[in-house]
C-alpha positions in Angstrom: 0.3 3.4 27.3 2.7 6.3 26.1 2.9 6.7 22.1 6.3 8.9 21.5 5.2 10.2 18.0 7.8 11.0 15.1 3.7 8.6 12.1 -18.1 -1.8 1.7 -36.2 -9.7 -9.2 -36.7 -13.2 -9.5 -33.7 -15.6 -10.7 -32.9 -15.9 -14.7 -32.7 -19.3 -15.4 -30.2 -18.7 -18.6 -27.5 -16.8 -18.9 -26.9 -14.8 -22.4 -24.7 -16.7 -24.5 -21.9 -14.4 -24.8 -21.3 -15.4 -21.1 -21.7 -19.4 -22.1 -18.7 -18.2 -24.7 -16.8 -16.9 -22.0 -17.0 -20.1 -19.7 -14.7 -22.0 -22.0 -12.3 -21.2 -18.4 -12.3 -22.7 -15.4 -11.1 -20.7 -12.2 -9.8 -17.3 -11.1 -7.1 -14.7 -12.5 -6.0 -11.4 -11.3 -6.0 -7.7 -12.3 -4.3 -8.0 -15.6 -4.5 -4.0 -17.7 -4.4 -1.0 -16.1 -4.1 2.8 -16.4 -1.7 5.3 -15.4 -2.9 6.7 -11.8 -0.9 9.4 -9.9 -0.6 8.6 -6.2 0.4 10.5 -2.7 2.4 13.7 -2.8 5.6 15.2 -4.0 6.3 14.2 -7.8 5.5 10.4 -7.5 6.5 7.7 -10.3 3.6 6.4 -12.9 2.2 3.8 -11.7 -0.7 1.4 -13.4 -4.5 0.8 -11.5 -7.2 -1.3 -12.9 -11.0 0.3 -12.3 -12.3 -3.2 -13.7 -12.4 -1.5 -17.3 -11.8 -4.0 -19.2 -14.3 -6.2 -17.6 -17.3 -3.2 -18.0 -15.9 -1.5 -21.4 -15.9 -4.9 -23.0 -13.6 -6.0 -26.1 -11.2 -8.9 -26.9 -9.9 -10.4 -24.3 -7.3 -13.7 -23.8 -8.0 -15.7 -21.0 -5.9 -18.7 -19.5 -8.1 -21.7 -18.2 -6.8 -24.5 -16.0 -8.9 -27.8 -14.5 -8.1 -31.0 -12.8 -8.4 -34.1 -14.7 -7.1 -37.7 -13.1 -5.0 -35.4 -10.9 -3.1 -33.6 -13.7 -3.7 -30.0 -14.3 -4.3 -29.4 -17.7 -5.7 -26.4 -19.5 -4.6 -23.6 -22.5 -5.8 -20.5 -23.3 -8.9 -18.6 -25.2 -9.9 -15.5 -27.1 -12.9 -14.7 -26.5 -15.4 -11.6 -27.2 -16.7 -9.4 -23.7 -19.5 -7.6 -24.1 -19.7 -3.8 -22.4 -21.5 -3.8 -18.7 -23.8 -1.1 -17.9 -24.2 -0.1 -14.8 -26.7 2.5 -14.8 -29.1 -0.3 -15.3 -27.8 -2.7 -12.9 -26.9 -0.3 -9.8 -30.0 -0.1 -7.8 -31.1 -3.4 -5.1 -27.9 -4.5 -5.4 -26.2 -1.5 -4.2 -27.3 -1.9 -1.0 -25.5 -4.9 0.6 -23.5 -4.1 3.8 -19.9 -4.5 3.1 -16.8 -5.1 5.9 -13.5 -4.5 5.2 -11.7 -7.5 6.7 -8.3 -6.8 5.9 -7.4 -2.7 5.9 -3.8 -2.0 4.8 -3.8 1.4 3.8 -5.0 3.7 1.0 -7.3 2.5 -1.3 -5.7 4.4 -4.0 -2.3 2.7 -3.1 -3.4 -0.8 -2.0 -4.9 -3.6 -4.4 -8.2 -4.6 -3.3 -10.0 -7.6 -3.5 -13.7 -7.8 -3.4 -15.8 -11.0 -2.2 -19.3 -11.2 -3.0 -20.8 -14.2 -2.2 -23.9 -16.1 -4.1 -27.1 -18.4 -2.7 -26.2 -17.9 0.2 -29.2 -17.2 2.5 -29.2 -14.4 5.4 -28.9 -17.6 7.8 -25.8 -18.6 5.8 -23.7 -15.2 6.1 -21.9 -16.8 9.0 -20.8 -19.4 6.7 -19.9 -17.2 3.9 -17.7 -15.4 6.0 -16.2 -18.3 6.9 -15.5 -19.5 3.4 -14.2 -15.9 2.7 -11.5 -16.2 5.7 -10.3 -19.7 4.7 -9.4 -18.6 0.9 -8.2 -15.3 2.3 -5.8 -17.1 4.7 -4.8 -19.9 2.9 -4.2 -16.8 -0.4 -2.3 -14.7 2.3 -0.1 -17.8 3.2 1.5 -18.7 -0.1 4.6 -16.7 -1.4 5.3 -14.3 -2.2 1.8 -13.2 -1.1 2.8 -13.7 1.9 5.4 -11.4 2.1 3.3 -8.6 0.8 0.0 -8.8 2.1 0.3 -5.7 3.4 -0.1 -4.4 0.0 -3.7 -5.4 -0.4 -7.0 -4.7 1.1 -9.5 -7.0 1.0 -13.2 -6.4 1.7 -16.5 -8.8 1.4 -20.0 -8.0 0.8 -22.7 -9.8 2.1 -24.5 -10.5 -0.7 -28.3 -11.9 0.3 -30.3 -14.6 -1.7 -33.7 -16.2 -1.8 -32.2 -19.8 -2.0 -29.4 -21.8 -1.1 -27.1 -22.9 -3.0 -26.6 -22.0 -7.0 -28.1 -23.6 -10.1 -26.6 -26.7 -11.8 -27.6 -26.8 -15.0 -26.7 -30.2 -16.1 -28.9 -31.4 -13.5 -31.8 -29.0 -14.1 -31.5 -27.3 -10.8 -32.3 -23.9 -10.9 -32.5 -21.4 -7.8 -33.4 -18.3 -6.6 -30.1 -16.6 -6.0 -28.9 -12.6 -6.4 -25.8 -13.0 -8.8 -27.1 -15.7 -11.3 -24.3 -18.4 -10.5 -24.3 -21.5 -12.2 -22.8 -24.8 -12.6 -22.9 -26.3 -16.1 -22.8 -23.2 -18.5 -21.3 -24.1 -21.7 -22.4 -27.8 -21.1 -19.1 -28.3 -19.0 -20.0 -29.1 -15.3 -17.2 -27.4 -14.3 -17.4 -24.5 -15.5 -19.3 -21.8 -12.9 -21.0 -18.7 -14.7 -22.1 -15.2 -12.8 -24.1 -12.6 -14.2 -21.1 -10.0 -14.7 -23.3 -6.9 -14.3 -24.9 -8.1 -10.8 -21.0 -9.4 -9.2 -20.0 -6.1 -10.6 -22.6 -4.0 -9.2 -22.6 -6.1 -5.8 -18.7 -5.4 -5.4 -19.1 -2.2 -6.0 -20.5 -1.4 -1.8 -16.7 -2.0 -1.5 -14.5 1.7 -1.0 -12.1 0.5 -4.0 -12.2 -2.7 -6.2 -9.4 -3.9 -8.6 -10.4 -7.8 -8.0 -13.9 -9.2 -7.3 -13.7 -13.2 -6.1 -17.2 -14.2 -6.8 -17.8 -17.3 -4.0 -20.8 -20.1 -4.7 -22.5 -21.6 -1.8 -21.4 -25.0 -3.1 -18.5 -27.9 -2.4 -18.5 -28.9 -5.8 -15.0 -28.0 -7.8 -15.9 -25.2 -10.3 -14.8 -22.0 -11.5 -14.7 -19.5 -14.0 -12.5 -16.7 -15.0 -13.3 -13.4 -16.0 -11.1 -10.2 -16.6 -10.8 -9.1 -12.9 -13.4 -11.0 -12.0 -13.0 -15.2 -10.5 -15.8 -17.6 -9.4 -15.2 -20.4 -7.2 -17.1 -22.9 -5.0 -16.8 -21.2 -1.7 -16.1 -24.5 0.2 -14.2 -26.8 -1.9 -10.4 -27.6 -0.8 -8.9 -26.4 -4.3 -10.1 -23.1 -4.4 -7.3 -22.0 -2.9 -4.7 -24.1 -5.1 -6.4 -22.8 -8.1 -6.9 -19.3 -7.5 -2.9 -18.8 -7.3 -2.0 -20.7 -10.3 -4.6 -18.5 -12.0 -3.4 -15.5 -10.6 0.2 -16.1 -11.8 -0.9 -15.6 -15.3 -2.7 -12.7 -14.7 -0.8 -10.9 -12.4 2.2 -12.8 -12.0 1.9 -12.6 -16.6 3.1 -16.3 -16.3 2.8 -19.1 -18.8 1.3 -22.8 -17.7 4.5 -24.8 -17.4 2.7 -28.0 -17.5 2.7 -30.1 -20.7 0.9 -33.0 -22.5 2.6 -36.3 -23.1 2.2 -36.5 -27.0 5.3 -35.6 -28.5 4.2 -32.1 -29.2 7.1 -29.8 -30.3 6.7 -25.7 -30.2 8.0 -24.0 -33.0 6.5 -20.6 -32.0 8.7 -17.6 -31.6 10.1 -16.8 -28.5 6.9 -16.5 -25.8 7.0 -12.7 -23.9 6.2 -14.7 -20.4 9.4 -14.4 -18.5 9.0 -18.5 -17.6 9.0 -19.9 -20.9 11.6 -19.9 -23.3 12.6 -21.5 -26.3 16.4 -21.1 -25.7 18.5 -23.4 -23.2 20.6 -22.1 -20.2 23.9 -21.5 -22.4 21.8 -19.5 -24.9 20.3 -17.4 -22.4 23.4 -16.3 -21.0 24.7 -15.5 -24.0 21.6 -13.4 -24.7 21.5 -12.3 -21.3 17.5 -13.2 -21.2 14.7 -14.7 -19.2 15.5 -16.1 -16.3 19.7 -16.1 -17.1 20.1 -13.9 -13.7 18.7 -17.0 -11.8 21.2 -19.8 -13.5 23.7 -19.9 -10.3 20.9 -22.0 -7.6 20.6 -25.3 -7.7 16.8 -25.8 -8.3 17.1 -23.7 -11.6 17.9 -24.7 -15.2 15.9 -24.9 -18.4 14.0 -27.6 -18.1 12.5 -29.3 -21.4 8.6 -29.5 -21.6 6.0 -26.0 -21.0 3.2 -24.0 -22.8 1.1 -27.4 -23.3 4.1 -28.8 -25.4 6.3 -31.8 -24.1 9.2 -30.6 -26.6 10.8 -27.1 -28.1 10.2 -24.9 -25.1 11.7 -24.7 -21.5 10.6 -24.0 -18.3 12.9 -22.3 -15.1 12.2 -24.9 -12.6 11.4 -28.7 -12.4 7.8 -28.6 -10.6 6.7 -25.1 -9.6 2.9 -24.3 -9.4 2.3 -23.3 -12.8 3.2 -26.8 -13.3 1.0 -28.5 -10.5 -0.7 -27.4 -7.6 0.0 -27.8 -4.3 3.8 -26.5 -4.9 5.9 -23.2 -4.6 5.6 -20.5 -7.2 9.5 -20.7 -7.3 12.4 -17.6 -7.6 10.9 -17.2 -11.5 7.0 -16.5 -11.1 7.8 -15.1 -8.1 10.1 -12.1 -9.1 7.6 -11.5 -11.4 4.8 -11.2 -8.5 6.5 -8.9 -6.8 7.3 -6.4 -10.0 3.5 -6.5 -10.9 2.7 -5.9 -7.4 4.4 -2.5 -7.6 2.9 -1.8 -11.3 -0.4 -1.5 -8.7 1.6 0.2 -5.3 3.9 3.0 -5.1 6.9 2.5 -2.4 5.3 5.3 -0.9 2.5 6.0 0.5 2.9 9.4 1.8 5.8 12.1 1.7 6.0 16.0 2.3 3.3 17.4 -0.2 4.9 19.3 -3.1 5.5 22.8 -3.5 5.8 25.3 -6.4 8.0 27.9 -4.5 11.0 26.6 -3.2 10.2 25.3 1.2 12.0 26.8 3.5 15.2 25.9 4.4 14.9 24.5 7.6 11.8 22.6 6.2 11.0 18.6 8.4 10.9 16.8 5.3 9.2 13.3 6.0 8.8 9.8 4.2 6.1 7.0 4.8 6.9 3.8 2.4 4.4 1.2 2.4 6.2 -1.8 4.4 6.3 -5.6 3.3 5.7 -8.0 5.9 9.1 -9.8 6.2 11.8 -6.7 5.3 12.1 -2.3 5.4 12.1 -0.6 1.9 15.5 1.3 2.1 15.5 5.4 2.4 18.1 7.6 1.1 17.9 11.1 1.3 20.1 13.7 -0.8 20.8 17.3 -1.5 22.0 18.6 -4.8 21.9 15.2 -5.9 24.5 13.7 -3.7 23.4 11.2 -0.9 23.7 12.6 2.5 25.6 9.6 4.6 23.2 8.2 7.0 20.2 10.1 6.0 17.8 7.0 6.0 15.2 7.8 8.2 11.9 8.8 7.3 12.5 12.2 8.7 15.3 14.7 7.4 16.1 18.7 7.8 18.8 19.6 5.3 21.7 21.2 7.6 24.9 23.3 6.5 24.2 24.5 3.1 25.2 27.7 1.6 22.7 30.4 1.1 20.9 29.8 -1.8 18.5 27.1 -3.7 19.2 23.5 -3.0 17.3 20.5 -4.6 16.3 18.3 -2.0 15.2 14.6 -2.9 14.2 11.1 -0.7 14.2 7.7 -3.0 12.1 4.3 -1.3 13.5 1.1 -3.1 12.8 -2.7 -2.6 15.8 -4.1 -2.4 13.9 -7.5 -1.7 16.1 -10.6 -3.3 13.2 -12.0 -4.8 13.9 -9.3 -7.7 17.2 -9.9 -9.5 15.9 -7.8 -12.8 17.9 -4.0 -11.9 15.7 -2.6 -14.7 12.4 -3.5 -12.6 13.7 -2.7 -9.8 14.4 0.8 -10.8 11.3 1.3 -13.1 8.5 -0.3 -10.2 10.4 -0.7 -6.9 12.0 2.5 -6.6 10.2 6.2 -5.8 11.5 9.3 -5.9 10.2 12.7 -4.5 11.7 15.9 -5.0 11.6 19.6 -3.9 13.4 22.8 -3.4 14.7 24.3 -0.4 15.8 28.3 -0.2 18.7 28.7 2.4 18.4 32.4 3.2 21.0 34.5 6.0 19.9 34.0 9.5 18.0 36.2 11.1 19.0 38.4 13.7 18.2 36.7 17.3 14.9 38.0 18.8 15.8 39.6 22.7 12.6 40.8 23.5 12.0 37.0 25.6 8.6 38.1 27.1 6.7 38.2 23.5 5.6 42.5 24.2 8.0 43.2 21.1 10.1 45.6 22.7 13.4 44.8 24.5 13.5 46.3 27.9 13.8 45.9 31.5 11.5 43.0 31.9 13.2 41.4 29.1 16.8 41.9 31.1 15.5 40.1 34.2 14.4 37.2 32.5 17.8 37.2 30.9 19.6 37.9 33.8 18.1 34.7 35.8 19.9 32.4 32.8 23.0 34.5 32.6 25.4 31.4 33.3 22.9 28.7 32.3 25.0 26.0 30.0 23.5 23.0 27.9 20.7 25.6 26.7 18.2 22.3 24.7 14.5 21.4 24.8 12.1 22.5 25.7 12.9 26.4 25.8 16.6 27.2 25.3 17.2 28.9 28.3 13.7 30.6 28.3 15.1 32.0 24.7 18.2 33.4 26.1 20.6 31.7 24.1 20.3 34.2 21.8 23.5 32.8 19.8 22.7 30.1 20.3 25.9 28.8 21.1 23.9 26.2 24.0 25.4 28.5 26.8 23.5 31.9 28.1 26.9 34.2 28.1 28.1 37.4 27.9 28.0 36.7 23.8 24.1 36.8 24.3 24.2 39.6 26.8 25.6 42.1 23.8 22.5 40.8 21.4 20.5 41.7 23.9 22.4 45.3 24.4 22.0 45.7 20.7 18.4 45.3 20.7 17.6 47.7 23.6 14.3 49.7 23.3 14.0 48.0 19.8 11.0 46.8 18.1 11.4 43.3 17.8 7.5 42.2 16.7 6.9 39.6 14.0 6.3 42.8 11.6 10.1 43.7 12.6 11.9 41.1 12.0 11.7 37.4 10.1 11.1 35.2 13.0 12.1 31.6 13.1 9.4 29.2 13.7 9.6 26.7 16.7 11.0 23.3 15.9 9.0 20.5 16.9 11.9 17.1 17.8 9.9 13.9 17.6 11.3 10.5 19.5 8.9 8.6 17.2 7.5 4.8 17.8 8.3 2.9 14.5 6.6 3.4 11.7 3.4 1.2 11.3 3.3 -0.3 15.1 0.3 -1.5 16.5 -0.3 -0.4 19.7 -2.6 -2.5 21.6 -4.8 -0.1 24.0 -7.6 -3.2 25.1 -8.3 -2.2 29.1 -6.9 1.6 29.0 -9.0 4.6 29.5 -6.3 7.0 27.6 -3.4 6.7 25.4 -0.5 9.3 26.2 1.3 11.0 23.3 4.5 12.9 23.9 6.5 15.8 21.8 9.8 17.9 22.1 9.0 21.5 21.3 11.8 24.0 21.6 12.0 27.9 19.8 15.1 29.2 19.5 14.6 32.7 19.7 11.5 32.5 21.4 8.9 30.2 24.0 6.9 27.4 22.8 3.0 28.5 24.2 1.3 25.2 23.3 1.9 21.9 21.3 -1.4 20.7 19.8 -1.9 17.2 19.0 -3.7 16.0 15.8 -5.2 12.1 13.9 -5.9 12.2 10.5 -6.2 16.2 11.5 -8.4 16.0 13.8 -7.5 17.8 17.0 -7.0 15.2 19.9 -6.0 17.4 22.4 -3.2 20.5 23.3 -0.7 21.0 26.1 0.2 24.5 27.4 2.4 23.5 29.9 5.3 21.5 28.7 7.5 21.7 31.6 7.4 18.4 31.8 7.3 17.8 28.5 4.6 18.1 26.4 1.6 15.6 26.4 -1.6 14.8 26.3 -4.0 11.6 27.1 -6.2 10.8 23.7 -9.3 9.5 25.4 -12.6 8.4 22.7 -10.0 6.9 20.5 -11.3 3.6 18.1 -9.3 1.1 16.7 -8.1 2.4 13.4 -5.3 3.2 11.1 -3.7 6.9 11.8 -1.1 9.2 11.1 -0.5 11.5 13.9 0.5 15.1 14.1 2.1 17.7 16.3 1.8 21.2 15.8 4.0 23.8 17.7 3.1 27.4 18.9 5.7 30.2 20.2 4.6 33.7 21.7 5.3 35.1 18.1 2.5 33.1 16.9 5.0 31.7 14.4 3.9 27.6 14.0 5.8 24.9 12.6 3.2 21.4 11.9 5.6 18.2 11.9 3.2 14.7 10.5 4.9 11.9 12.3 4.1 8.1 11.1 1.6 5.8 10.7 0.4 4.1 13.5 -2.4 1.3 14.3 -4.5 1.0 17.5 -6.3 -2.0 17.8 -8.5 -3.3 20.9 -7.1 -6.7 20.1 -4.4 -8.3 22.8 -1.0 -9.2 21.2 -0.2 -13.0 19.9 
């Protein structure tokens, strides 16, 4: 296959009753505060991470709770106390559970990752386990706008080992033997399932990177809890899934409950800060030009009368969405707000060229990665002095043309994605900007002495002589270098460089040499190759030197040589043999008999031993 490159004690039987406080929820939220985190290279935008903080630190904390009763989902919100976690104490046994990461997008410092450990489930029933895992990961992964942006998450499960099947049910006076505590009936409310926090949050921690934990019980029956970054569930009951995602849109999504109670309530609160509720009709909000005013034009939006628990007084953007009920869309509303919180936790980019505090050269490769949704590109715009340079949207870009001097040089990665209408989020989360400096300095004077010695003599005249006349001087060696000009012809133009250098010295000492240029016909960025049944995968790369020969291209993953061509006359290549299935980013790096290099990182590619769909 050719690759062209360019790319984780015995059971207490009570919990402590600040955790019985806690259980006044039912089911699962998201990552809600985070801190500032700087990511990748170049001078990237602030962007906010969770460490589970305020889960181990403790503190006040307001927590949404939702449950099914007669088939209405009903709920409100609490205020509860957490007390602080420590994990000296706790990290020990329960650091040692073997962890897979099942789904591997990317960095872990530019990825959210979600963590399933699992409790009474016996080692007999880790096969089941990991089946409960996949079904709440695919059915998670399948509503949108997840969907569209899985790629922004990582998600690994530990295999978390207990004694006894199953987890205790305290109403029933059923108590087992189980690693994590889990139990049904905390609080006195069957419903609600408890975890000993310290144990889920030592267990999750065998995972690289954790920013959610999704605590599963080897159980059918309906239960859940929820926790500041941390969600319970019965690990095979059919509204987990449902559940989870309403949960998650007031976490992460910072959604309302839309759903009220038939009682005649009115709200006469203030104005609520979640973007879908609002105590002001459509007219008002155009006039005000807030909430959800931007979405007024499609047919399935209004302000519909009846949210926040309250059947009059307060508004809601759609008729039925799944803050509403389960088992229906998120709608345009919660779901603009999914996708600005997802980049409060990923940067556009995940990598760039790396920063520099003297100005780069100025024939410098500058290069891009952004992180990729699944359905649509992040658009790239490149630009010198701050003026866009038309149809510089590629992830690679050598500023061309500019007047000796210093130039700014800068490469923005925005989500243009219509599920965003709000320009101000757009700019503030789904928009990156790196910047540098370039220094554009006089060209240096051609280098004649084309068999490397550093002088320019006889030998260095033959060789010319033999491409006197060439024309179309390219890739790979410019006419073995004799396009001194280079004009792309070997004329009598290049004959009188190379009467000017006679008998000169024209060694790297000598003069400023330029380095050879490394031209990359690149596979797209993030393509899976699929290598199942080959023996060797074969890479390709231009190399050319203006002044001088390319001696060797080296190829690299992750920087780790793969292999080096000396030959290059037809083209230069080698066959990566040992290779595993992985995630990589791939590099070239170009040699010329000056010893001058130039080091080009292409894209990020994935290999997989898995046949295509």
């Amino acid at each position: 296959m050719l690759l062209r490159m360019e790319v984780r004690e015995i059971k207490k039987l009570y919990l402590l009753p600040f955790i019985f406080l806690l259980l006044a929820v039912s089911t699962v939220r998201c990552p809600a505060d985070y801190q500032s985190e700087t990511i990748a290279s170049g001078s990237p935008r602030r962007i906010e991470r969770s460490a589970l903080s305020e889960l181990i630190s403790g503190g006040e904390a307001t927590i949404y709770y939702d449950y099914i009763e007669n088939g209405q989902l009903k709920g409100g919100v609490v205020t509860t106390l957490l007390p602080a976690v420590n994990l000296d104490s706790l990290i020990g046994p329960l650091s040692e559970w073997p962890v897979t990461t099942i789904i591997d997008n990317g960095p872990v410092s530019n990825r959210i990752d979600l963590v399933f450990v699992g409790d009474g489930y016996t080692a007999s029933e880790l096969a089941s386990y990991a089946t409960h895992v996949q079904n709440i990961v695919s059915g998670y992964f399948a509503e949108e706008p997840m969907a569209a942006y899985a790629s922004y998450f990582n998600v690994h499960r530990v295999d978390v080992v207990s004694n006894e099947s199953g987890v205790d049910e305290l109403d029933n006076g059923i108590y087992r033997d189980t690693a994590l505590d889990m139990a049904y009936g905390c609080n006195n409310t069957p419903r609600l399932l408890c975890i000993d926090v310290g144990k889920a949050v030592a267990a999750a921690s065998n995972a690289p990177e954790v920013e959610l934990i999704f605590a599963l019980a080897n159980s059918t029956q309906y239960g859940g809890a929820g926790y500041p970054d941390l969600a319970t569930m019965a690990g095979n009951n059919s509204s987990s899934v449902e559940l989870a995602l309403h949960e998650c849109g007031h976490s992460l999504a910072k959604s309302a409950d839309e759903y009220y109670y038939s009682d005649g309530a009115t709200y006469t609160g203030s104005e609520r800060p979640e973007q879908n509720v609002s105590i002001y009709d459509a007219d008002e909000q155009i006039a005000l030009e807030t909430k959800w005013y931007r979405w007024l034009d499609l047919p399935n939006v209004d302000t519909f009368e009846g949210a926040y628990y309250n059947q009059y007084g307060i508004y809601r953007p759609t008729y039925n969405s799944k803050m509403r009920n389960l088992w229906r869309p998120f709608e345009e509303i919660n779901a603009e707000q999914f996708v600005i919180n997802f980049y409060k936790l990923v940067s556009p980019m995940d990598e760039a060229t790396p920063p520099s505090q003297e100005p780069l050269p100025g024939d410098t490769v500058f290069y891009v990665i952004p992180v990729e949704p699944i359905d649509h590109s992040l658009d790239v715009q490149w630009s010198v002095d701050g003026v866009d340079v038309p149809g510089a949207t590629g992830l690679t870009f050598t500023p061309t043309s500019l007047p000796i001097g210093i130039h700014d040089v800068a490469v923005t990665a925005v989500d243009n994605t219509t599920r965003v209408r709000e320009d101000t989020a757009r700019a503030t989360w789904l928009t990156d900007t790196r910047q540098w400096q370039i220094e554009v300095v006089p060209e240096p004077d051609p280098n004649a002495s084309l068999n490397g010695d550093c002088f320019v003599d006889f030998v260095d005249f033959a060789i010319f002589a033999s491409q006197l006349g060439a024309r179309d001087c390219c890739s790979p060696d410019w006419c073995k270098g004799a396009d001194f000009e280079p004009d792309f012809d070997v004329d009598f133009a290049d004959l009188g460089v190379l009467i000017e250098q006679w008998l000169l010295c024209k060694c790297q000492q000598c003069i400023q040499h330029d380095p050879p240029v490394v031209n990359i016909t690149t596979s797209e960025n993030g393509e899976v190759f699929y290598y199942y049944g080959i023996d060797a995968i074969q890479i390709e790369a231009d190399a050319w030197d203006i002044h001088s020969l390319v001696l060797k291209v080296e190829f690299f993953a992750d920087e780790v040589k793969i292999g080096e061509d000396y030959d290059g006359s037809d083209g230069w290549k080698i066959n990566w043999q040992n290779y595993t299935p992985g995630t990589y980013i791939l590099t070239a790096k170009a040699t010329d008999n000056i010893g001058a290099t130039t080091t080009l990182p292409v894209a990020k590619i994935t290999v997989t031993d898995l046949p295509p769909n």
